[in-house]
mmJSON file of the N, C-alpha and C atoms, coordinates in Angstrom:
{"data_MODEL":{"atom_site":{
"group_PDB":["ATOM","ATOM","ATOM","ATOM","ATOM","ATOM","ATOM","ATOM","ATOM","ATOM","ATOM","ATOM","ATOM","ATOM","ATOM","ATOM","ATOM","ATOM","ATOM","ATOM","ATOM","ATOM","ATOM","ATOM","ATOM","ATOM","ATOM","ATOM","ATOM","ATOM","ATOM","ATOM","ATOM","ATOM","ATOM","ATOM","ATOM","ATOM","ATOM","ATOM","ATOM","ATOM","ATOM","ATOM","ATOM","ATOM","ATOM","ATOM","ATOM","ATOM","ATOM","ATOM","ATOM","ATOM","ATOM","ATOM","ATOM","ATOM","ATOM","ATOM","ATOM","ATOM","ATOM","ATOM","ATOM","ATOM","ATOM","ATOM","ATOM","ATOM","ATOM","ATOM","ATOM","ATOM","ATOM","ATOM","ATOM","ATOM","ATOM","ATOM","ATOM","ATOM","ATOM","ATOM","ATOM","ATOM","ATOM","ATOM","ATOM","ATOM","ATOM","ATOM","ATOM","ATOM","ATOM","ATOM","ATOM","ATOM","ATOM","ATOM","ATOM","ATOM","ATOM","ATOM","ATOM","ATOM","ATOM","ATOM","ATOM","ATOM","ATOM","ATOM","ATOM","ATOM","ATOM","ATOM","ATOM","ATOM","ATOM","ATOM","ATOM","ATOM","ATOM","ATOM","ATOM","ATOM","ATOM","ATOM","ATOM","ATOM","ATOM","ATOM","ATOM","ATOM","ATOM","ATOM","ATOM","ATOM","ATOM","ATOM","ATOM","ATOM","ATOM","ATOM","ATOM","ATOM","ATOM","ATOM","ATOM","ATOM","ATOM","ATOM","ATOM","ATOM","ATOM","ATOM","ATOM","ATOM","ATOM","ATOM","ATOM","ATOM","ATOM","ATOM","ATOM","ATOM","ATOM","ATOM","ATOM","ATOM","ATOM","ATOM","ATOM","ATOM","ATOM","ATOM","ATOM","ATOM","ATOM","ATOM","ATOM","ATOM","ATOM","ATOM","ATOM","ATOM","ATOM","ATOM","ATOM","ATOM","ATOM","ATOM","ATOM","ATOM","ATOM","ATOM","ATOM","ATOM","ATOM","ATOM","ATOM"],
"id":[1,2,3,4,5,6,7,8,9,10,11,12,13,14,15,16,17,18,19,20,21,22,23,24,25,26,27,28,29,30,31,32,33,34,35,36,37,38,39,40,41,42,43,44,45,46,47,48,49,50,51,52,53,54,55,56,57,58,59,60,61,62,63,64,65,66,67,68,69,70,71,72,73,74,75,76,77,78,79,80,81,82,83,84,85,86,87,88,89,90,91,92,93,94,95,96,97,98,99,100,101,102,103,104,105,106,107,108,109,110,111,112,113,114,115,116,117,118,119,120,121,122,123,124,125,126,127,128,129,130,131,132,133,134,135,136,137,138,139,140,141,142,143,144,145,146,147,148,149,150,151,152,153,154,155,156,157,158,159,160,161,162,163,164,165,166,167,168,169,170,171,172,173,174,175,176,177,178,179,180,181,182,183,184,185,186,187,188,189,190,191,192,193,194,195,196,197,198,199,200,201],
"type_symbol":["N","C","C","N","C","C","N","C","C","N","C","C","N","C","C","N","C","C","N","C","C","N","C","C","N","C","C","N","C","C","N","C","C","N","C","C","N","C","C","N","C","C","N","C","C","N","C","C","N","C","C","N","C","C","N","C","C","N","C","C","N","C","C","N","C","C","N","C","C","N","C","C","N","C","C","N","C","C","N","C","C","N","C","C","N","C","C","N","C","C","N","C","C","N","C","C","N","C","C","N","C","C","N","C","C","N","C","C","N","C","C","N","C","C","N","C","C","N","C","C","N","C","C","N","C","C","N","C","C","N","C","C","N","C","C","N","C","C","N","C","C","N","C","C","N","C","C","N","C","C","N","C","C","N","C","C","N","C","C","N","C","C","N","C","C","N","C","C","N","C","C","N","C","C","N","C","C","N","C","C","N","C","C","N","C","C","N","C","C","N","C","C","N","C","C","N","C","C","N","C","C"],
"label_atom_id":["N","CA","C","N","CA","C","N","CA","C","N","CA","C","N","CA","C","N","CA","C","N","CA","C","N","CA","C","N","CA","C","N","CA","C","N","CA","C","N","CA","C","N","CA","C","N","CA","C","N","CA","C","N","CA","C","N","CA","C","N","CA","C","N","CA","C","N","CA","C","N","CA","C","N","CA","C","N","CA","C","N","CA","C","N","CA","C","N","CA","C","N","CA","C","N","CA","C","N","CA","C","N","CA","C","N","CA","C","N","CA","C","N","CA","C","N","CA","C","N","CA","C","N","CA","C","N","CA","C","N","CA","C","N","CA","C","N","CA","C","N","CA","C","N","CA","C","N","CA","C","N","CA","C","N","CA","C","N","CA","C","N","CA","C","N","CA","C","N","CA","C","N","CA","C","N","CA","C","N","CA","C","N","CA","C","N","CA","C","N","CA","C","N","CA","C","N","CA","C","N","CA","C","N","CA","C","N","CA","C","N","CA","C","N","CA","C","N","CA","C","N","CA","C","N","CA","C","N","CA","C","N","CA","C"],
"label_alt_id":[null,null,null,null,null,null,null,null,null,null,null,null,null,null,null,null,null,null,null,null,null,null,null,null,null,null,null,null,null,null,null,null,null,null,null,null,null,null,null,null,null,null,null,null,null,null,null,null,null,null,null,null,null,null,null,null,null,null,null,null,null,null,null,null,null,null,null,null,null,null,null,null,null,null,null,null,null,null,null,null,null,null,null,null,null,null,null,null,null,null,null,null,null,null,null,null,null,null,null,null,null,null,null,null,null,null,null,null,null,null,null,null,null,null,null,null,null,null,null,null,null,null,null,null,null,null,null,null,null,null,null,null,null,null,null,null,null,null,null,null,null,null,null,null,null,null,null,null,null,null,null,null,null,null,null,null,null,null,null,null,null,null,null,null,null,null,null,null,null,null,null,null,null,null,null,null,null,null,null,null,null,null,null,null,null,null,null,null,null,null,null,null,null,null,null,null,null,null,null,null,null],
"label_comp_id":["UNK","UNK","UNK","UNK","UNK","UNK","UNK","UNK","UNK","UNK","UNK","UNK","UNK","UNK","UNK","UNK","UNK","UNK","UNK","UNK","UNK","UNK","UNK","UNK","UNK","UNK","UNK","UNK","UNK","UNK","UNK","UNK","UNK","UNK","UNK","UNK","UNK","UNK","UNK","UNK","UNK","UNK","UNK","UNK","UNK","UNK","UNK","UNK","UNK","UNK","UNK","UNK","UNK","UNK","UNK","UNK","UNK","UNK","UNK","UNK","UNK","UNK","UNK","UNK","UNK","UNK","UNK","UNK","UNK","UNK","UNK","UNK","UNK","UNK","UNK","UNK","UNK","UNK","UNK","UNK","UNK","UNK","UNK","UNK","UNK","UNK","UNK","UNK","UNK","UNK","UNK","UNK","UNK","UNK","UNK","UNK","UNK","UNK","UNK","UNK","UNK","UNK","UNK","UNK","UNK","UNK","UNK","UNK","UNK","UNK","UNK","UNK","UNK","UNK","UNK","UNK","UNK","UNK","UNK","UNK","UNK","UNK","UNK","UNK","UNK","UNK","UNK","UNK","UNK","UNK","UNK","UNK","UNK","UNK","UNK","UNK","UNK","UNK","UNK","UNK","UNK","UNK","UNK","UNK","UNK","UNK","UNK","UNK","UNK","UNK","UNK","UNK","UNK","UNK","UNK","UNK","UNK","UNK","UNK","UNK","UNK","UNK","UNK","UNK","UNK","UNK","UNK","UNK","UNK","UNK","UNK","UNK","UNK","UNK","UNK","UNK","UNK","UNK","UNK","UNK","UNK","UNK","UNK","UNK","UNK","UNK","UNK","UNK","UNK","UNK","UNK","UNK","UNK","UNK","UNK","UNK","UNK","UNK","UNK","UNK","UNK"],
"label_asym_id":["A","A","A","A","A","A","A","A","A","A","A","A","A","A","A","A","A","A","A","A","A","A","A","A","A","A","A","A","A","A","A","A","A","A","A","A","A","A","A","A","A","A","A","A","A","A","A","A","A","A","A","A","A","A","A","A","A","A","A","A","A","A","A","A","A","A","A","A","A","A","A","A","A","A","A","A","A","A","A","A","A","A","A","A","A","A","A","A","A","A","A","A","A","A","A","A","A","A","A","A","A","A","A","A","A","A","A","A","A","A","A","A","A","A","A","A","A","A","A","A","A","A","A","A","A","A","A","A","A","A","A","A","A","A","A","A","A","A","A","A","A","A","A","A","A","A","A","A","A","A","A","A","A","A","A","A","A","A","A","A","A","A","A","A","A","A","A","A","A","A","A","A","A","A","A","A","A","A","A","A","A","A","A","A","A","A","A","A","A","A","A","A","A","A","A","A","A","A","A","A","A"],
"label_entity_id":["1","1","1","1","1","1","1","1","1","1","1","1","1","1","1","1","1","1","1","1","1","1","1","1","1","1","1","1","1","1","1","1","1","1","1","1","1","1","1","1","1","1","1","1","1","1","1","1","1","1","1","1","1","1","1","1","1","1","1","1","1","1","1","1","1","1","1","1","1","1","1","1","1","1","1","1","1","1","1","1","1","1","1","1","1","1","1","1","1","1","1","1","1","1","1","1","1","1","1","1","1","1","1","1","1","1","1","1","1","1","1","1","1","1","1","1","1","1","1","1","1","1","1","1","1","1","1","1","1","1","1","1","1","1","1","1","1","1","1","1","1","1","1","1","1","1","1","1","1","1","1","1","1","1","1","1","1","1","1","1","1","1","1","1","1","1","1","1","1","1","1","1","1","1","1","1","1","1","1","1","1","1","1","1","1","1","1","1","1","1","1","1","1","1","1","1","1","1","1","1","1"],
"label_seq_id":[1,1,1,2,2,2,3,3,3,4,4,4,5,5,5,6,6,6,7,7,7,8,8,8,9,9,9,10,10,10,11,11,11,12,12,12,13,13,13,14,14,14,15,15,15,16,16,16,17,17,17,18,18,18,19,19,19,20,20,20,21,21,21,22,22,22,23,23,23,24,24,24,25,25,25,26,26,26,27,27,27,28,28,28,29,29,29,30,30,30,31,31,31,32,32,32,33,33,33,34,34,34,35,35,35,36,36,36,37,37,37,38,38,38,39,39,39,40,40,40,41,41,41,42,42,42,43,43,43,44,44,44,45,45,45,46,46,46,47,47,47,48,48,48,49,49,49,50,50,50,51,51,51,52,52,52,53,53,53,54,54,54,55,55,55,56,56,56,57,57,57,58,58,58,59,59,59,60,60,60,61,61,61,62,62,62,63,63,63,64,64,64,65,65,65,66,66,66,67,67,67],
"pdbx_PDB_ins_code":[null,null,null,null,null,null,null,null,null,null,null,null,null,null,null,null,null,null,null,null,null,null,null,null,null,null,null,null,null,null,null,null,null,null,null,null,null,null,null,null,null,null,null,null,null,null,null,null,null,null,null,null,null,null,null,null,null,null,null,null,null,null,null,null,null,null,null,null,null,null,null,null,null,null,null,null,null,null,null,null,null,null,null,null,null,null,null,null,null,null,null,null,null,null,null,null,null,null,null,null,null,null,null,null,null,null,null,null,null,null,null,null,null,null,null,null,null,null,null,null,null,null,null,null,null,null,null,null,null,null,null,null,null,null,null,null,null,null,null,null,null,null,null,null,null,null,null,null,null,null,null,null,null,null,null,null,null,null,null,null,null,null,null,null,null,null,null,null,null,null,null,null,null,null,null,null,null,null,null,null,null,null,null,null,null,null,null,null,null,null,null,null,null,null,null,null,null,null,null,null,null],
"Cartn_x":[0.837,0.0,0.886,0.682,1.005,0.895,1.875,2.026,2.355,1.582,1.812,3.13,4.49,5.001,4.299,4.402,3.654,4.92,4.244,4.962,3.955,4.241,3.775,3.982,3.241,2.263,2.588,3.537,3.481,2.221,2.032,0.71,-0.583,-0.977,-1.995,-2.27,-1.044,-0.742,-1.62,-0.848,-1.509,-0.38,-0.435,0.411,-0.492,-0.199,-0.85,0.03,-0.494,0.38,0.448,1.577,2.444,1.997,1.377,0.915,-0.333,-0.5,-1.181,-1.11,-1.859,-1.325,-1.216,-0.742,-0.963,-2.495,-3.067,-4.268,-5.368,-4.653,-5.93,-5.668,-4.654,-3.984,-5.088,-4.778,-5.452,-6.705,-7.72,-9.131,-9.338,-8.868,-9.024,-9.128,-8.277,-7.645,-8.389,-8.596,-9.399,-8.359,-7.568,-5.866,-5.844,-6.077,-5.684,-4.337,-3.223,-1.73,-1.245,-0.193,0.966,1.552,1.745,2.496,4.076,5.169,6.179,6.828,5.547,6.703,6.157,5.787,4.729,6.027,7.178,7.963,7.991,7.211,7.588,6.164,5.174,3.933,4.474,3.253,3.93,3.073,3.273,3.177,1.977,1.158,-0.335,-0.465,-0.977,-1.205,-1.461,-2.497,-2.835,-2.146,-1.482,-0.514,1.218,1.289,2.607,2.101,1.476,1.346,1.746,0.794,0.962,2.393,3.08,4.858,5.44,5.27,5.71,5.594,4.61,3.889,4.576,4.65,5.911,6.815,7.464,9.168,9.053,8.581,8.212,8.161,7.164,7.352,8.632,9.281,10.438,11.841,11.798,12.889,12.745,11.808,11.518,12.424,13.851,15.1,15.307,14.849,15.191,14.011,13.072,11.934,12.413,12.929,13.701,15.106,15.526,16.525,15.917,14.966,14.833,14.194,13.93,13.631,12.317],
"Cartn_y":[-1.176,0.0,1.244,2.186,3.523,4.244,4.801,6.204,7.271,8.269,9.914,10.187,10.758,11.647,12.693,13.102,14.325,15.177,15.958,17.328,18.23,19.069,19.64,21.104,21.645,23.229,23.642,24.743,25.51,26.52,26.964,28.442,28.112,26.469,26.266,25.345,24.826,23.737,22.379,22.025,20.674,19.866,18.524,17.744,17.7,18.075,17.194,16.298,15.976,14.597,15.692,15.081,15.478,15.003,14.405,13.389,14.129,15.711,15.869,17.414,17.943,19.611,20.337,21.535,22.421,23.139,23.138,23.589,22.877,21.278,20.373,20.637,21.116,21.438,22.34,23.51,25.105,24.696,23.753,24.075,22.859,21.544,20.745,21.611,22.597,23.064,24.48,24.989,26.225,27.463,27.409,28.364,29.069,30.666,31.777,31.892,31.217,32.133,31.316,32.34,31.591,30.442,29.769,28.027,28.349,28.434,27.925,26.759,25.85,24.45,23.973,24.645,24.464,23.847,23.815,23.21,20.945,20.908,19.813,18.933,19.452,19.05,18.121,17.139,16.03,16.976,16.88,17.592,17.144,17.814,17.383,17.78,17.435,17.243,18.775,19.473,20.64,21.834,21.468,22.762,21.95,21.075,20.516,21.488,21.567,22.144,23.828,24.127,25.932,26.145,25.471,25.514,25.309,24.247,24.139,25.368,25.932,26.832,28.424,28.41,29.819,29.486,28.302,28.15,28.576,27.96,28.352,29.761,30.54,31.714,32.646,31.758,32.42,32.523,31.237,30.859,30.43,30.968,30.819,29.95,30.22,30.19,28.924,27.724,26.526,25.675,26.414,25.708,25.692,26.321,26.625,25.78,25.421,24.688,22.833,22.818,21.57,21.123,22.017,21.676,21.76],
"Cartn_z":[0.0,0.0,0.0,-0.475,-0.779,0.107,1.084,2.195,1.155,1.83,1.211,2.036,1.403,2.57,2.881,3.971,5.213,5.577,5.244,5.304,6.517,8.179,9.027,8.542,8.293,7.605,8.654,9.117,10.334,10.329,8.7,8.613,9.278,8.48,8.985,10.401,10.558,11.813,11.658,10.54,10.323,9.418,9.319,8.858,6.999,5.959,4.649,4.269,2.847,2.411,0.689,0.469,-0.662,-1.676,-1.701,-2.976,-3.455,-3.481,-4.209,-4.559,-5.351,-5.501,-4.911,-4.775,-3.824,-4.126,-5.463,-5.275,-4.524,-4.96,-4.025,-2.493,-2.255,-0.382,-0.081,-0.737,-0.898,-0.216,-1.259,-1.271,-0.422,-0.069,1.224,2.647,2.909,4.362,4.374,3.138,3.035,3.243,2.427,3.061,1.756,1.74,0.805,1.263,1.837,1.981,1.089,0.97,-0.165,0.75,-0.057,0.47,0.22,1.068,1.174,1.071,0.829,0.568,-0.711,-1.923,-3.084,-3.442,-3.665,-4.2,-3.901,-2.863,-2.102,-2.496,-3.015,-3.633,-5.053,-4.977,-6.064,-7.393,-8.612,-10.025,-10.244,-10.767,-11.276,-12.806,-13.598,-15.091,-15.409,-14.569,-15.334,-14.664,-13.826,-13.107,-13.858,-14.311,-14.963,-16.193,-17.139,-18.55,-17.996,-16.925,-16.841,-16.596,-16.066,-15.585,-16.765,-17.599,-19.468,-20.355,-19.635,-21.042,-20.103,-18.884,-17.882,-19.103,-18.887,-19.331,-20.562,-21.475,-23.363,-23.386,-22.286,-22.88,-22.212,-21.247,-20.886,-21.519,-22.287,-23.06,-24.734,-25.61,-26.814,-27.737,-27.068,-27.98,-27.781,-26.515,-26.325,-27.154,-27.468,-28.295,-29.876,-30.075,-31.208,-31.74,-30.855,-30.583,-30.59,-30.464,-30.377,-31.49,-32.672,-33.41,-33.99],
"occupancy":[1.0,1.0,1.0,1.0,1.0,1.0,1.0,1.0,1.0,1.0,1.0,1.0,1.0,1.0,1.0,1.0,1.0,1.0,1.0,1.0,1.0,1.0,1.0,1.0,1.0,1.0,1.0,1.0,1.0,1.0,1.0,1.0,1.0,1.0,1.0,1.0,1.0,1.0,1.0,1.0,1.0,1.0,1.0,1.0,1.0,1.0,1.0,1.0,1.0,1.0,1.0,1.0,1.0,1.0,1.0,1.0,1.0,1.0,1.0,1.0,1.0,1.0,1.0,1.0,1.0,1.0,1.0,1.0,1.0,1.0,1.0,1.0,1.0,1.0,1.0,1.0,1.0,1.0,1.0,1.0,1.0,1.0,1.0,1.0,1.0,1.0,1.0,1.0,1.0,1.0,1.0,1.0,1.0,1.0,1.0,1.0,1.0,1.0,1.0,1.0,1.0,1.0,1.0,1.0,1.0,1.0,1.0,1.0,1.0,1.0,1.0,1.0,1.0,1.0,1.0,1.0,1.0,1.0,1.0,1.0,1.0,1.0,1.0,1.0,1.0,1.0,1.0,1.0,1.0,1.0,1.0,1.0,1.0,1.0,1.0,1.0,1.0,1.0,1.0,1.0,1.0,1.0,1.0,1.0,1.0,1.0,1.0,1.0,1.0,1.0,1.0,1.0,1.0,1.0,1.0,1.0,1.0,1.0,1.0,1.0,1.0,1.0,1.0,1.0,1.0,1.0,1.0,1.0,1.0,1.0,1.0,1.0,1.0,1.0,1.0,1.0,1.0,1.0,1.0,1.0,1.0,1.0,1.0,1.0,1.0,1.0,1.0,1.0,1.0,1.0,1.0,1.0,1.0,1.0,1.0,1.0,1.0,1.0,1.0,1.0,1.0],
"B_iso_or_equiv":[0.0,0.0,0.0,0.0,0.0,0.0,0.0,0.0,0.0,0.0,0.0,0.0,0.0,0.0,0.0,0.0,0.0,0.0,0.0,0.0,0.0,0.0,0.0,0.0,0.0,0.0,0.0,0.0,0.0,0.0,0.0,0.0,0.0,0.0,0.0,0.0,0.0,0.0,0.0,0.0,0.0,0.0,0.0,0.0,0.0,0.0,0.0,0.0,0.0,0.0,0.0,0.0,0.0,0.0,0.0,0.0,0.0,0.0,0.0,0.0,0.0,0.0,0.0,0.0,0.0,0.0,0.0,0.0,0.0,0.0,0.0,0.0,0.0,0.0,0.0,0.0,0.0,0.0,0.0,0.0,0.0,0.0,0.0,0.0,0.0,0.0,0.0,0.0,0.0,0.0,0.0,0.0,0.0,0.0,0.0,0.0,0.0,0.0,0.0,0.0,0.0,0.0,0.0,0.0,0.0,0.0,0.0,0.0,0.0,0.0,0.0,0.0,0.0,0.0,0.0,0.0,0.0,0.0,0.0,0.0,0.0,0.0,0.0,0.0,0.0,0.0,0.0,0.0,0.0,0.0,0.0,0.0,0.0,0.0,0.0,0.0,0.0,0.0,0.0,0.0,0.0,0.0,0.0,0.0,0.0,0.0,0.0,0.0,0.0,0.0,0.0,0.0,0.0,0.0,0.0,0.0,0.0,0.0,0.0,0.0,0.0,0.0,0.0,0.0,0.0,0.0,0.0,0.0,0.0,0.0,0.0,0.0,0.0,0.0,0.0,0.0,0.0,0.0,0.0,0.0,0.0,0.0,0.0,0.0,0.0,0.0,0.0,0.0,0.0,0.0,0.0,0.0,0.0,0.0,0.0,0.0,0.0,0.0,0.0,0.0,0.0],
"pdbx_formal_charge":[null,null,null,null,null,null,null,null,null,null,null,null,null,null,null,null,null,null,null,null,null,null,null,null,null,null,null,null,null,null,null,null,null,null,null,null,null,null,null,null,null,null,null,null,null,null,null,null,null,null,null,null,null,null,null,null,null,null,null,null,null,null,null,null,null,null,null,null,null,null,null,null,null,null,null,null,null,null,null,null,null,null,null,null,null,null,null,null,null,null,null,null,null,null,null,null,null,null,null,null,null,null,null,null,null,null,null,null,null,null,null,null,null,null,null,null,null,null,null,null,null,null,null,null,null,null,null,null,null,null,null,null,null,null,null,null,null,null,null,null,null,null,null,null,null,null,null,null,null,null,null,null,null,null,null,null,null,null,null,null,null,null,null,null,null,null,null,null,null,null,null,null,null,null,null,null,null,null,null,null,null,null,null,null,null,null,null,null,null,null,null,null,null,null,null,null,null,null,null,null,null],
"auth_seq_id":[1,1,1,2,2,2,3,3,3,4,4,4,5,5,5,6,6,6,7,7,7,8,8,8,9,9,9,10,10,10,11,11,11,12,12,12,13,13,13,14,14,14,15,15,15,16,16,16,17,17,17,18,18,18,19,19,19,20,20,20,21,21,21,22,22,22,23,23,23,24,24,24,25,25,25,26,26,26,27,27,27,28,28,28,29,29,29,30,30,30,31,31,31,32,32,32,33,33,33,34,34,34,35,35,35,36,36,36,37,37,37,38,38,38,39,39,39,40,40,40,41,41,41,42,42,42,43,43,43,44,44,44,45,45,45,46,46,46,47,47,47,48,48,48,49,49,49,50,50,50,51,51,51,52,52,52,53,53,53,54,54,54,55,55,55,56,56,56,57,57,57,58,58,58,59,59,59,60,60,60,61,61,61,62,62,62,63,63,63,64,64,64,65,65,65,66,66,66,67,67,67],
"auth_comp_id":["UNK","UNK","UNK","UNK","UNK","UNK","UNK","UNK","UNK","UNK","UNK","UNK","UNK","UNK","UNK","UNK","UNK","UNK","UNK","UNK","UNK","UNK","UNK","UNK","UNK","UNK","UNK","UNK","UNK","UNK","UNK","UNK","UNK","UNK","UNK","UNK","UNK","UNK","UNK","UNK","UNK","UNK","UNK","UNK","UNK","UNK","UNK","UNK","UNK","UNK","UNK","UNK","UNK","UNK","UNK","UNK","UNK","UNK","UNK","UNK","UNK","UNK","UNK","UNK","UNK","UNK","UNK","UNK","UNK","UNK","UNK","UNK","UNK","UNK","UNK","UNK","UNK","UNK","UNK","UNK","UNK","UNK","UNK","UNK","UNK","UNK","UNK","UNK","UNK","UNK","UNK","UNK","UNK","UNK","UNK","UNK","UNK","UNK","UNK","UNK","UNK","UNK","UNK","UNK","UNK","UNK","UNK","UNK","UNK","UNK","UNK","UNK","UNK","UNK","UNK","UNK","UNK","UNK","UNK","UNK","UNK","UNK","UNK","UNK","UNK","UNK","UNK","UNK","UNK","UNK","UNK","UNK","UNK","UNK","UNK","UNK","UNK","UNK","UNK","UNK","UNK","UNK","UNK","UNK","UNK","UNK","UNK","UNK","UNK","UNK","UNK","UNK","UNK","UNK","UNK","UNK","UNK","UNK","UNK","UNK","UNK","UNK","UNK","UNK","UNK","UNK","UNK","UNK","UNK","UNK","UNK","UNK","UNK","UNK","UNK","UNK","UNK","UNK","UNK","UNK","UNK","UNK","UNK","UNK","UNK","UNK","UNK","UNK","UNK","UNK","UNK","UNK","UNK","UNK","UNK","UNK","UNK","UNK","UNK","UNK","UNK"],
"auth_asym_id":["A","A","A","A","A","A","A","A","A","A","A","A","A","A","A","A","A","A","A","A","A","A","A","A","A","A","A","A","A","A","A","A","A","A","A","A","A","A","A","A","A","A","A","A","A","A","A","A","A","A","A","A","A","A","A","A","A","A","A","A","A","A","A","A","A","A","A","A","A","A","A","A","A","A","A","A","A","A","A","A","A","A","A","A","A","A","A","A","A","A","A","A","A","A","A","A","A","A","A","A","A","A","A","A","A","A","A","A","A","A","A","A","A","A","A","A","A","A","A","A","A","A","A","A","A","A","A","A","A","A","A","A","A","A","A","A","A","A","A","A","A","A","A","A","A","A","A","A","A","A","A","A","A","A","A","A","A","A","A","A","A","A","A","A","A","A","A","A","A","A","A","A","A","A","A","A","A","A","A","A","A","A","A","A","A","A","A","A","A","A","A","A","A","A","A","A","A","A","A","A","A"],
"auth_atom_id":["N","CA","C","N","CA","C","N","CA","C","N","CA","C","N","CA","C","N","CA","C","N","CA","C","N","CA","C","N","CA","C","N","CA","C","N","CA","C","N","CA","C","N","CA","C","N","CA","C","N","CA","C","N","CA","C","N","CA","C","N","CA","C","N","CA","C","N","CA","C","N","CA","C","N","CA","C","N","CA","C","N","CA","C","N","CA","C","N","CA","C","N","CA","C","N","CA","C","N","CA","C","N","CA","C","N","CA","C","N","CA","C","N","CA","C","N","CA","C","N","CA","C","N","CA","C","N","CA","C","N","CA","C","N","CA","C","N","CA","C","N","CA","C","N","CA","C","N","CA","C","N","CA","C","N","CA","C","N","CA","C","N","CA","C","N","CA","C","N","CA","C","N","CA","C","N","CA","C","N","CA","C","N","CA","C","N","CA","C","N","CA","C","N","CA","C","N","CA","C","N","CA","C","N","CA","C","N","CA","C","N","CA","C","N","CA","C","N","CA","C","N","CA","C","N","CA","C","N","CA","C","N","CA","C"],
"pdbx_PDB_model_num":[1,1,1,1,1,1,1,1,1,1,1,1,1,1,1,1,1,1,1,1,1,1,1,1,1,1,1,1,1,1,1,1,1,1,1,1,1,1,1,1,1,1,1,1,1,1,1,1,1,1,1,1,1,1,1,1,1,1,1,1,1,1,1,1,1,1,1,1,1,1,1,1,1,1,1,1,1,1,1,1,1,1,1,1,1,1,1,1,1,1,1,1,1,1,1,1,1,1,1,1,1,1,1,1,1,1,1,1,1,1,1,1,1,1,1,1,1,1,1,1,1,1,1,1,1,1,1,1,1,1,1,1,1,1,1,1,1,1,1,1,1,1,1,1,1,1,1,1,1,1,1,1,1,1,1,1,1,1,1,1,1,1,1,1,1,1,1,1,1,1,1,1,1,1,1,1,1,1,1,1,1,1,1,1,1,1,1,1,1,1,1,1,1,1,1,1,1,1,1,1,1]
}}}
């Protein structure tokens, strides 16, 4: 069986589990603050594309490069 690692939220004072977005965190716990550990959240399909599509428009020249 599958354990989430748990990560302890000092903002909200609660333990979540990593294994899922930070938006699904957000709207589970009911928390408008910015997340400090958004880095430590496992990747979800439609917040993976918006981070693809930051980089593309940050770096045009590597899209270009690949052909």
């Amino acid at each position: 069986m599958f354990q989430s690692p748990l990560h302890y939220c000092r903002q909200r004072d609660i333990w979540v589990a990593l294994d899922m977005s930070v938006r699904q965190c957000r709207a589970m716990h009911a928390c408008a603050l910015p997340c400090p550990y958004e880095a430590l959240f496992a990747a979800v399909y439609e917040e993976h594309k918006l981070v693809v599509a930051r980089c593309k428009g940050r770096a045009p020249e590597r899209e270009a490069a690949r052909g």
